[in-house]
Structure formats: C-alpha cells, structure tokens
C-alpha positions as CSV (number, residue, x, y, z in Angstrom):
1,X,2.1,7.5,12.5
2,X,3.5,4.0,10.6
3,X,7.1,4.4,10.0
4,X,9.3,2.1,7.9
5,X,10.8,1.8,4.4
6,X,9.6,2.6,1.0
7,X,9.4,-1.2,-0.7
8,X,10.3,0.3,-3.8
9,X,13.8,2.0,-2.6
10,X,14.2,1.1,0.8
11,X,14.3,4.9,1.8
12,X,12.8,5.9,5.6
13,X,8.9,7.0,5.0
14,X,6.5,8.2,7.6
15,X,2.7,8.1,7.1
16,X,-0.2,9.5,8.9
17,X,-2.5,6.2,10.4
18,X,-5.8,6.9,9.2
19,X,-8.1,3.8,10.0
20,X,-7.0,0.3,10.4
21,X,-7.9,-1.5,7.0
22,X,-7.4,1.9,5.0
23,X,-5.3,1.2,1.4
24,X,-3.4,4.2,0.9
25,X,-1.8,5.1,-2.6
26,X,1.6,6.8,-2.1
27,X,4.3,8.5,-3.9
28,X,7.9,7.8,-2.6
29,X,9.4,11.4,-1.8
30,X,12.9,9.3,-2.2
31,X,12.2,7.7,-5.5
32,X,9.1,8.9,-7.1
33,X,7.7,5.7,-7.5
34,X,4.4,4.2,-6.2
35,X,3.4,1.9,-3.3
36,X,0.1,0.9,-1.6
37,X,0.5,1.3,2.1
38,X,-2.3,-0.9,3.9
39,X,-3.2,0.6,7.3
40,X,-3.1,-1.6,10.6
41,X,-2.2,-0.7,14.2
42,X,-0.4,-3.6,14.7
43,X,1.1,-5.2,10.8
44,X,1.1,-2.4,8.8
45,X,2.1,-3.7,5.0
46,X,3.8,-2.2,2.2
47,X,3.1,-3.1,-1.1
48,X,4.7,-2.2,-4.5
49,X,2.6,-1.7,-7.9
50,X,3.5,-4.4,-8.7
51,X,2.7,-7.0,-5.6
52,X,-0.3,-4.4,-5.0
53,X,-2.1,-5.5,-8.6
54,X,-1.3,-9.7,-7.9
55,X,-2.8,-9.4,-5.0
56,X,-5.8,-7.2,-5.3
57,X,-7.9,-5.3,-8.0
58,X,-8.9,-1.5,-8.3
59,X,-12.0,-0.3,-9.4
60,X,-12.1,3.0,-10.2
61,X,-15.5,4.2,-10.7
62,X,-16.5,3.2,-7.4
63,X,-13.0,3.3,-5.4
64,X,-13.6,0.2,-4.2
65,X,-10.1,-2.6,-3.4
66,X,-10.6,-6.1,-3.3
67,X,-8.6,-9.3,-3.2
68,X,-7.5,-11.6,-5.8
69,X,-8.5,-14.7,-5.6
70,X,-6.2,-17.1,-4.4
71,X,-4.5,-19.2,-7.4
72,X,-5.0,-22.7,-7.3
C-alpha cells in the first residue's frame, strides 16, 4: 500500500502498490480531481494534471508515458 496526501487537496489517500515504475491515473475520493501517482517502493511521487503534463507526455493509442525533455 503507498499512503500519503492527494497533491491536489491534501486529503489522506491510500493506493494499492502495483509495480515499481507503474504511473497510475487517480481520482481523489476527497476532491474529485485528478493526480498521477508514480509507483516506487521506496519514493513514491504524486503528481497533479498539471505537473504530470510538464513533465511527461501521454499517448493514448498505445498507453505508453514518457518524459519531457528537459528545457534548456
């Protein structure tokens, strides 16, 4: 299980650990709002829409994640 706070609200969330590396797209059951919870035994990260889209793109057809670039 990864416990800690919604990013969007700051309410108290538990998710099931699947697989370290695993992206996750969640809906807060505090405020109905997305985040992206990135998987990791040890750092598990919490990500807003928002932070989630600057740092890494979403392609659909294939549901595939990858990381932005970094800027220059």
């Amino acid at each position: 299980m990864i416990f800690g706070d919604c990013p969007n609200c700051d309410g108290p969330v538990c998710n099931s650990f699947h697989e370290a590396g695993y992206m996750e797209r969640i809906i807060c059951e505090h405020c109905d709002k997305i985040y992206w919870l990135k998987h990791s035994r040890l750092d598990p990260k919490a990500y807003t829409q928002s932070q989630f889209d600057e740092r890494f793109t979403l392609d659909e057809p294939t549901k595939t994640i990858k990381p932005r670039p970094a800027a220059a």
